[in-house]
C-alpha positions as CSV (number, residue, x, y, z in Angstrom):
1,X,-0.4,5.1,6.9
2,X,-1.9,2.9,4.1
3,X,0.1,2.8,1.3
4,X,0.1,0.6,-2.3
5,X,-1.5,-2.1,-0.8
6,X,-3.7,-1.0,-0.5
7,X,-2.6,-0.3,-1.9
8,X,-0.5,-0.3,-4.9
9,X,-1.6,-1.7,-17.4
10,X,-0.3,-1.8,-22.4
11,X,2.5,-0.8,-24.2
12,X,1.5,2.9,-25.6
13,X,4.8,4.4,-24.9
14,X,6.8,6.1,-27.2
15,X,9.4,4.1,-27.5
16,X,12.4,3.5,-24.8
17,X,14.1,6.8,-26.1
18,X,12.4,8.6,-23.8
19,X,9.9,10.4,-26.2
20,X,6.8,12.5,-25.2
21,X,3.9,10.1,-24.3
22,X,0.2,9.5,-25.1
23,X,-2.4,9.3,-23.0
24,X,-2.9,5.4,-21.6
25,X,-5.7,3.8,-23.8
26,X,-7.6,0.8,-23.4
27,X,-6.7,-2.7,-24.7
28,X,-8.1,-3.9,-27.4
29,X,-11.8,-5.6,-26.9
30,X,-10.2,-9.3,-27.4
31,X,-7.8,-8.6,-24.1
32,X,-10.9,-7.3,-22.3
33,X,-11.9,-10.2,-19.5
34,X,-14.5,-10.1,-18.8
35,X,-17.2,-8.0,-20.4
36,X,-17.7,-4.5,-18.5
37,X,-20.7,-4.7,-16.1
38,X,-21.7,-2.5,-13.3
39,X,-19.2,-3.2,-10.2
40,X,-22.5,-3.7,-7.8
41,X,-23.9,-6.2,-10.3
42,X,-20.0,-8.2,-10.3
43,X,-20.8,-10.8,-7.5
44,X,-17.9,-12.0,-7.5
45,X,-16.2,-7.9,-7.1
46,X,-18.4,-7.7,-4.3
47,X,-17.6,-10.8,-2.4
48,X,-13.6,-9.9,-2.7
49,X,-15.0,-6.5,-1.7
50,X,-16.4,-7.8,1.8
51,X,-13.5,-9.7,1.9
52,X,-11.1,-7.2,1.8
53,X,-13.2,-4.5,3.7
54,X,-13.1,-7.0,6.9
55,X,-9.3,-7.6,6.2
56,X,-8.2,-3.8,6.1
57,X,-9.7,-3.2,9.8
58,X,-7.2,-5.3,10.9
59,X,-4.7,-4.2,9.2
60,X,-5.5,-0.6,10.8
61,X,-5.5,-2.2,14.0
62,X,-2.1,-3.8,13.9
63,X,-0.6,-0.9,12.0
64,X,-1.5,1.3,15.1
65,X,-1.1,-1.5,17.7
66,X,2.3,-3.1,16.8
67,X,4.1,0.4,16.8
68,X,2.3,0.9,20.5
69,X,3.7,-2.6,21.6
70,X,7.6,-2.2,20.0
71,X,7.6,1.4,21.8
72,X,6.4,0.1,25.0
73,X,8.5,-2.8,24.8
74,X,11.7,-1.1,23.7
75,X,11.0,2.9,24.2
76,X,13.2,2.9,21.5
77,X,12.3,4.9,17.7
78,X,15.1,2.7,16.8
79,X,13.5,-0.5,17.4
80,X,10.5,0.8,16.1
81,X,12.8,1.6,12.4
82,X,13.8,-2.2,12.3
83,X,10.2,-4.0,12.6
84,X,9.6,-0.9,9.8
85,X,12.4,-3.0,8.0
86,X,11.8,-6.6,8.5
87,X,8.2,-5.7,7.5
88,X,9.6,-4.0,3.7
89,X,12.5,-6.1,3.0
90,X,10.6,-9.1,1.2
91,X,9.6,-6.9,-1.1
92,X,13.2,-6.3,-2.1
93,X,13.9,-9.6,-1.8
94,X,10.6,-11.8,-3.0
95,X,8.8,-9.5,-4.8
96,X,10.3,-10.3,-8.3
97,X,9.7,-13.6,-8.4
98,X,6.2,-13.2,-6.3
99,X,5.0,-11.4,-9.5
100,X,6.6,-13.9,-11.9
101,X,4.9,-16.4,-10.1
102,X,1.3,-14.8,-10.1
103,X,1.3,-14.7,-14.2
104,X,1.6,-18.6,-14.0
105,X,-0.7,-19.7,-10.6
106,X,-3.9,-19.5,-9.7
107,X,-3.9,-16.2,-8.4
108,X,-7.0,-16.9,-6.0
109,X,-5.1,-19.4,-4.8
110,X,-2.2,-17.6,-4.1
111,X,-4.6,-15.5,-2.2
112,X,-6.0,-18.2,0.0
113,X,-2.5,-19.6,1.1
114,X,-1.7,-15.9,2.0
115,X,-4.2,-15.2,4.0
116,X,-4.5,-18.5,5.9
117,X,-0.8,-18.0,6.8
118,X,-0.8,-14.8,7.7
119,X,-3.5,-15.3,10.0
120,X,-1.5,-17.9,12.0
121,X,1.6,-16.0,12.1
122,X,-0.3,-13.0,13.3
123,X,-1.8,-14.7,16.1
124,X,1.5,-15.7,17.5
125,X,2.2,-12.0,19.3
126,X,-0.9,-12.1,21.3
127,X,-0.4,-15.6,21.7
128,X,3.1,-14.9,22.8
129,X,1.6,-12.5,25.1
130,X,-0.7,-14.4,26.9
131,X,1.7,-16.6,27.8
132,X,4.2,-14.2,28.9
133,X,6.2,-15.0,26.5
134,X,9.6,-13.2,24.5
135,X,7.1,-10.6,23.0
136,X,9.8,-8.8,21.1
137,X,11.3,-11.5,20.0
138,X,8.0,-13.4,18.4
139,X,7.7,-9.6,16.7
140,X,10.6,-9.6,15.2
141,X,10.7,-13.1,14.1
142,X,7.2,-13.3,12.1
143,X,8.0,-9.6,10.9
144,X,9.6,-11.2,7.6
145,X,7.4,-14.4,7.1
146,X,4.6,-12.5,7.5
147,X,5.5,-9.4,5.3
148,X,6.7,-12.5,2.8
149,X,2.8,-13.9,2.8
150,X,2.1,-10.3,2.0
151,X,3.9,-9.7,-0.9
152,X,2.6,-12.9,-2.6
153,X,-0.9,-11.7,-1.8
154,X,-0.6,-8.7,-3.5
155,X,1.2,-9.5,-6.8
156,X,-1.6,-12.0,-7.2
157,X,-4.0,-9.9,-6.2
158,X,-3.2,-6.7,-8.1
159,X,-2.9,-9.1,-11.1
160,X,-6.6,-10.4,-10.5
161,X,-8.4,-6.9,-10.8
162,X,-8.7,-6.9,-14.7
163,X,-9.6,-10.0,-15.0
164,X,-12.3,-9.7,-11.8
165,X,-14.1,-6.4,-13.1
166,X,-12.4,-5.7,-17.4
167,X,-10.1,-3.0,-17.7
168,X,-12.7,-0.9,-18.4
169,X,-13.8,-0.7,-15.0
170,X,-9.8,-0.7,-13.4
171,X,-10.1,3.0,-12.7
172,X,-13.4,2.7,-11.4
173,X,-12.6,-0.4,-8.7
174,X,-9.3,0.6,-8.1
175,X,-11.3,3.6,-6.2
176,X,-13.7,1.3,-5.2
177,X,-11.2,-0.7,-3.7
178,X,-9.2,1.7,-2.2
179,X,-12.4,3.2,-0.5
180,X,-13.4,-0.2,1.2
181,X,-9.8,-0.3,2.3
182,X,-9.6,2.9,4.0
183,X,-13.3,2.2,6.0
184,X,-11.3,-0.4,8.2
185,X,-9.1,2.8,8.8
186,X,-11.7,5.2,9.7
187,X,-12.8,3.3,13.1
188,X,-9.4,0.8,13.3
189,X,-7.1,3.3,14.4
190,X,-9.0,5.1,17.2
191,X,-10.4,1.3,18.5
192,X,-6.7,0.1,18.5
193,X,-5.5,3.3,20.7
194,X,-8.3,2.8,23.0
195,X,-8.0,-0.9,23.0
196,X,-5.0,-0.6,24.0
197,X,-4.9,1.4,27.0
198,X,-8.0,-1.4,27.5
199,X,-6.1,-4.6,27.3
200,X,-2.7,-4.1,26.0
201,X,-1.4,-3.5,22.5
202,X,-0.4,-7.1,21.9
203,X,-4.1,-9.0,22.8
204,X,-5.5,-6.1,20.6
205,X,-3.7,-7.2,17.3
206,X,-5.6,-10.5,17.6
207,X,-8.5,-9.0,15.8
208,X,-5.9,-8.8,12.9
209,X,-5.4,-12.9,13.0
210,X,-9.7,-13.1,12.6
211,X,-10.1,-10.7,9.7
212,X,-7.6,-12.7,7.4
213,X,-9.0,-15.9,8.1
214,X,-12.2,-13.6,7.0
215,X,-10.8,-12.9,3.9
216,X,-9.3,-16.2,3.1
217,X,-12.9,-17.6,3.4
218,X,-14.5,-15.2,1.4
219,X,-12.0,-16.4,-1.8
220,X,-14.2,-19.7,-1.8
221,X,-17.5,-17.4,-2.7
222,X,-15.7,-16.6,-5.9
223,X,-16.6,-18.5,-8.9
224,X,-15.0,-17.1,-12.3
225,X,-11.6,-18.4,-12.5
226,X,-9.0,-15.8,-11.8
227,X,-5.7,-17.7,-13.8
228,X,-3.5,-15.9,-15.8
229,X,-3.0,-16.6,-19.7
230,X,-2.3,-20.0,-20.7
231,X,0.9,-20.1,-22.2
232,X,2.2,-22.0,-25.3
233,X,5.6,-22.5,-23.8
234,X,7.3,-22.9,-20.7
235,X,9.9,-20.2,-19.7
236,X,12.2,-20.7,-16.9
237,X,11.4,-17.9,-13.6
238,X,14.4,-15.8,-13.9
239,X,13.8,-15.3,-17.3
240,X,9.8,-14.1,-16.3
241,X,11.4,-11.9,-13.9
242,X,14.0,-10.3,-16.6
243,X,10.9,-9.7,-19.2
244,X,8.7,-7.7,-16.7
245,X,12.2,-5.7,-15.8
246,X,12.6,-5.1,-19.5
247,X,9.2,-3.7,-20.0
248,X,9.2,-1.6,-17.1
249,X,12.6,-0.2,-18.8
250,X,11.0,0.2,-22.2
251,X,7.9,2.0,-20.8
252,X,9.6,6.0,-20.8
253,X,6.0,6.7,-18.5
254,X,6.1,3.8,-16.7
255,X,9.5,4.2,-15.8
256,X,9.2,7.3,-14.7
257,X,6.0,7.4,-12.7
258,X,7.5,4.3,-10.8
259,X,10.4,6.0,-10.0
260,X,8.8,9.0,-8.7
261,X,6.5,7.1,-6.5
262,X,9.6,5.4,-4.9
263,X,11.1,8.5,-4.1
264,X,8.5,9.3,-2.4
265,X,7.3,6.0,-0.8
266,X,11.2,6.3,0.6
267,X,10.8,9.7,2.3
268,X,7.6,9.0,4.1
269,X,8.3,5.2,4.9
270,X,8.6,5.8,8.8
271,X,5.6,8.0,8.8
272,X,3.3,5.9,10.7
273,X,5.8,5.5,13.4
274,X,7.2,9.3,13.5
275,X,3.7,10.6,13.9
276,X,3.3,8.1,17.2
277,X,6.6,9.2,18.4
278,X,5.6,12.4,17.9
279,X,2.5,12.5,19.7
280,X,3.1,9.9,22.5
281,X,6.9,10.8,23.3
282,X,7.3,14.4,22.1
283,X,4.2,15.6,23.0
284,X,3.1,12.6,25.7
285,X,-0.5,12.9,24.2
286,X,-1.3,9.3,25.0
287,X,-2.2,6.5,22.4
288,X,-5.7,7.3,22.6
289,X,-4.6,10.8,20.4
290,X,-2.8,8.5,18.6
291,X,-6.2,6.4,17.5
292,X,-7.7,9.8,16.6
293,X,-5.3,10.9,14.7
294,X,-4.4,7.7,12.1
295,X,-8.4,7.5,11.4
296,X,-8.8,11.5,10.5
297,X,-6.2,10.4,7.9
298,X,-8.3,7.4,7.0
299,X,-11.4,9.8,7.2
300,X,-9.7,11.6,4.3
301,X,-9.0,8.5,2.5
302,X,-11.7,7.2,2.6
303,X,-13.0,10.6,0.8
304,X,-10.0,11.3,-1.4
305,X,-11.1,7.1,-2.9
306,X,-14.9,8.1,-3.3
307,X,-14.2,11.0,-5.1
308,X,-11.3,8.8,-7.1
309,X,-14.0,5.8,-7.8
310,X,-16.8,8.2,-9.0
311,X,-13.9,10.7,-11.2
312,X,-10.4,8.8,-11.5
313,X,-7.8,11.7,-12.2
314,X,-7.2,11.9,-15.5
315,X,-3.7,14.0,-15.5
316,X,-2.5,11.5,-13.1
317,X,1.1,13.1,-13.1
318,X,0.0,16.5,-12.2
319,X,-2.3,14.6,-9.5
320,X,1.2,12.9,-8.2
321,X,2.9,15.7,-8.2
322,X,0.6,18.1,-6.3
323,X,0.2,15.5,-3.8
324,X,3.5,15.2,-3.0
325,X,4.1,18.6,-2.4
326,X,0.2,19.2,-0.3
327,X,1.6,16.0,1.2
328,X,4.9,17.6,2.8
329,X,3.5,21.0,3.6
330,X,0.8,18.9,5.7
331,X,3.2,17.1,7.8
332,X,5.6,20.6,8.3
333,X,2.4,22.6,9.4
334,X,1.4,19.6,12.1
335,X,4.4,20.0,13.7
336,X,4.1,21.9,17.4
337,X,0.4,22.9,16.6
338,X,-2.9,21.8,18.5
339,X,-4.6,18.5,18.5
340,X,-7.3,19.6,16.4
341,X,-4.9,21.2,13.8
342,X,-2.9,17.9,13.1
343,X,-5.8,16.0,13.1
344,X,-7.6,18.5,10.7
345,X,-3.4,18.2,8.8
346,X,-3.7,14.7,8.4
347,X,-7.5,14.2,7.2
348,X,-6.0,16.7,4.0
349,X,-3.3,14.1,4.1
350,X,-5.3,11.1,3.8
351,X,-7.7,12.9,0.9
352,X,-4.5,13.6,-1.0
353,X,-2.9,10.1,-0.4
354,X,-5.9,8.3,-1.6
355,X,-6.8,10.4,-4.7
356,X,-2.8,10.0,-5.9
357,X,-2.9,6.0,-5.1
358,X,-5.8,5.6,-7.3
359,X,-4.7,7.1,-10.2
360,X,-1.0,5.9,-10.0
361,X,-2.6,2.1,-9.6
362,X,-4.4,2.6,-12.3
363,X,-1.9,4.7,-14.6
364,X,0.5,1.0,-13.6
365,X,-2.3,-1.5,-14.6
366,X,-3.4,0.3,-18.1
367,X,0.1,0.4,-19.2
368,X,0.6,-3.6,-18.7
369,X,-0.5,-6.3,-21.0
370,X,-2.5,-9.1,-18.7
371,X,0.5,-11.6,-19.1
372,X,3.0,-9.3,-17.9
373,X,0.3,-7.8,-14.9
374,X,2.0,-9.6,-11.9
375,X,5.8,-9.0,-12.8
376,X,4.7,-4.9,-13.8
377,X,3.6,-4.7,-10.4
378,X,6.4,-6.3,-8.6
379,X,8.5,-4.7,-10.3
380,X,7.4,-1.3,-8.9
381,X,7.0,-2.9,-5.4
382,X,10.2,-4.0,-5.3
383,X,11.4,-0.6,-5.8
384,X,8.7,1.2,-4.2
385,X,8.3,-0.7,-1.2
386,X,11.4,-3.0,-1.5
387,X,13.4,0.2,-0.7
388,X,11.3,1.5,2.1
389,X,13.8,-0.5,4.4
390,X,16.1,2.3,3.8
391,X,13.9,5.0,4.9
392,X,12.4,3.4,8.0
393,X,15.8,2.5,9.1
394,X,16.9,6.4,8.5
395,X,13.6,7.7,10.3
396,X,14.3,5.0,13.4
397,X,17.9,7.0,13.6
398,X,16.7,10.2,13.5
399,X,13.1,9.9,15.7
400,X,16.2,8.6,18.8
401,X,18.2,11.7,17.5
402,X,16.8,14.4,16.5
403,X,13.2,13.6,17.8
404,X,9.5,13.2,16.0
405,X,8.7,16.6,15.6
406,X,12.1,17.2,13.4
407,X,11.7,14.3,11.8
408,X,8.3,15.0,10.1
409,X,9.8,18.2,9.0
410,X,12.3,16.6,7.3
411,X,9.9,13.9,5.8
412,X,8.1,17.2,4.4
413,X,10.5,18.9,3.5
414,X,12.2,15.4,1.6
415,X,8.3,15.5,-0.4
416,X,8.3,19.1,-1.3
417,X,11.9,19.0,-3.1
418,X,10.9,15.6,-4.7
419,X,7.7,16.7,-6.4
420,X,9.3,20.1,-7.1
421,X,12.4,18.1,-8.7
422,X,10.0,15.9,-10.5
423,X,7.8,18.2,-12.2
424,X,10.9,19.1,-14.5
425,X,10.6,15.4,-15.7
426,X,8.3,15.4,-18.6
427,X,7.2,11.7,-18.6
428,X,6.3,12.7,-15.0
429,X,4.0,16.0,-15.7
430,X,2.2,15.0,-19.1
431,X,1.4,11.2,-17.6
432,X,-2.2,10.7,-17.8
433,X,-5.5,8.4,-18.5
434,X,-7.6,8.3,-20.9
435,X,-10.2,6.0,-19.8
């Protein structure tokens, strides 16, 4: 499933005693680059747009394909738990200094080396299986590089929005964004299950290698410059790291929300590769159930961002919340129903997963100064994502254990108690835009 990629803001907090907060203001007009205009009359928005629109249906494709692949190569939920974890550990391990890095690079170019690299190292598994090859071993040996490239791209990327569209329009593109994302999702998923009973799961994640090169290309159609501030002095990187921890900690919202969202990013973090275990092992539906499945959850995120670009929730800590817990009693009711009833379960899921990742990006961005843009957000992806390792590796234990259909209980039962646990926390429940 999609998650911050996506996926994925000044100081109005109270103060780091933990205080009640205000609602998330606007900077003032001399922060505000560039001056709002309509997001279909932003060329350069649109071209990133395309760009990114092309990119997400591969990453659809190789989110369904490479679990498909690992399971046929292995049979194992376990093995399925440690690709899960090579693919979340740079964001433990790099995504600090990735965001200290995109406040003082081009962030376009950051973009561009990305891309180009993660195009190559994605074409090395159906490379690898062309030429019959150690499949499983290629797979688990660009896992990290590649997830590596990933992390750069989005600290620099996340820390280009305000200055692509003005923070005036973050909401607004953020659902935008998040929309165009979750189209590649919509037909990705059920191509990739089909595909692969076509031609194999590995020659199917080629298409993934063509879209980045896509959306490397389409960085060179952008023309405003997309740098951070220019600084008057110099700092050394551990100490930009240590200044975006210290505002996260400041930030009694911030802090919060972030935390919350980890929780929950933990829980579900196998989700993807339960539900195939579920359906292809447990239930022996086939992968082309499989397809059909992941894109009614795209089908709802795709609506769930539309509804998000045109009205971004406002009480976004009631919004997280709710989801959470919709969230978790979706994934208990799929369990031993009917085709049509888990994929009717997952499209609610996708429309509640998109309208939540909206307003928490947004919520993140509005809180941060511009300078500080790329560390706030690696920050939270180093905890939100950094940490996922853990629950993948738990979910690969239990899918071999316990099997898929007890292991999406469990994942909603974990989301129920954690939105239930954190609508006691103030900073959580009263969090909200006003945009």
């Amino acid at each position: 499933m999609p998650a911050e990629p996506a996926s994925h803001r000044p100081d109005l907090s109270a103060g780091p005693s933990g205080a009640e907060e205000t609602p998330v203001h606007l900077a003032p007009a001399a922060e505000l680059a560039p001056a709002p205009v309509s997001l279909r009359r932003n060329r350069d928005f649109m071209v990133v747009l395309l760009g990114q629109g092309v990119s997400s249906f591969g990453d659809a494709i190789t989110n369904t394909a490479m679990p498909i692949l690992v399971l046929a190569l292995t049979g194992s939920g376990f093995a399925m738990g440690i690709v899960g974890v090579l693919s979340t550990l740079p964001d433990l391990v790099v995504g600090l200094p990735a965001g200290a890095y995109a406040d003082r690079w081009d962030r376009r170019r950051m973009m561009f080396v990305a891309d180009v690299g993660r195009a190559v190292l994605t074409a090395l598994v159906p490379l690898s299986v062309w030429l019959g090859g150690p499949t499983l071993a290629v797979v688990i040996g660009v896992a990290f590089p590649l997830n590596v490239l990933r992390v750069l791209w989005l600290a620099a990327f996340t820390a280009a929005v305000p200055g692509l569209v003005g923070r005036e329009q973050v909401p607004r593109a953020n659902g935008v964004l998040e929309a165009a994302w979750t189209v590649g999702w919509v037909v990705g998923p059920a191509l990739a299950g089909l595909l692969a009973v076509a031609i194999g799961p590995g020659p199917t994640i080629a298409i993934d290698a063509a879209t980045f090169a896509v959306s490397a290309g389409s960085l060179f159609f952008v023309r405003r410059s997309l740098r951070p501030e220019v600084r008057t002095e110099r700092t050394h990187i551990v100490a930009d790291v240590r200044e975006g921890i210290a505002f996260v900690a400041r930030q009694p919202t911030l802090r919060a929300v972030i935390l919350f969202w980890t929780t929950t990013s933990v829980i579900s973090a196998g989700l993807t590769g339960a539900l195939i275990f579920y359906i292809t092992i447990d239930r022996d539906l086939g992968t082309a159930v499989v397809g059909l499945v992941l894109s009614a959850f795209a089908v709802g995120s795709l609506g769930g961002s539309v509804v998000a670009a045109r009205l971004a929730p406002k009480p976004v800590g009631l919004v997280m919340l709710l989801g959470a817990v919709g969230m978790g009693v979706a994934l208990i009711a799929s369990v031993g129903t009917p085709v049509p009833v888990i994929v009717a379960v997952c499209l609610l899921a996708g429309i509640l997963d998109a309208y939540v990742l909206v307003g928490y990006l947004s919520l993140r961005t509005l809180l941060s100064p511009d300078a500080l843009l790329g560390r706030v957000g690696a920050t939270a992806r180093t905890l939100s994502v950094g940490l996922t390792p853990l629950g993948s590796l738990a979910a690969g234990i239990a899918l071999d254990t316990i099997g898929g259909g007890a292991t999406l209980t469990l994942m909603g039962l974990g989301l129920v108690v954690a939105g239930a646990g954190f609508a006691l926390v103030p900073n959580v429940r009263r969090a909200r835009l006003a945009v």
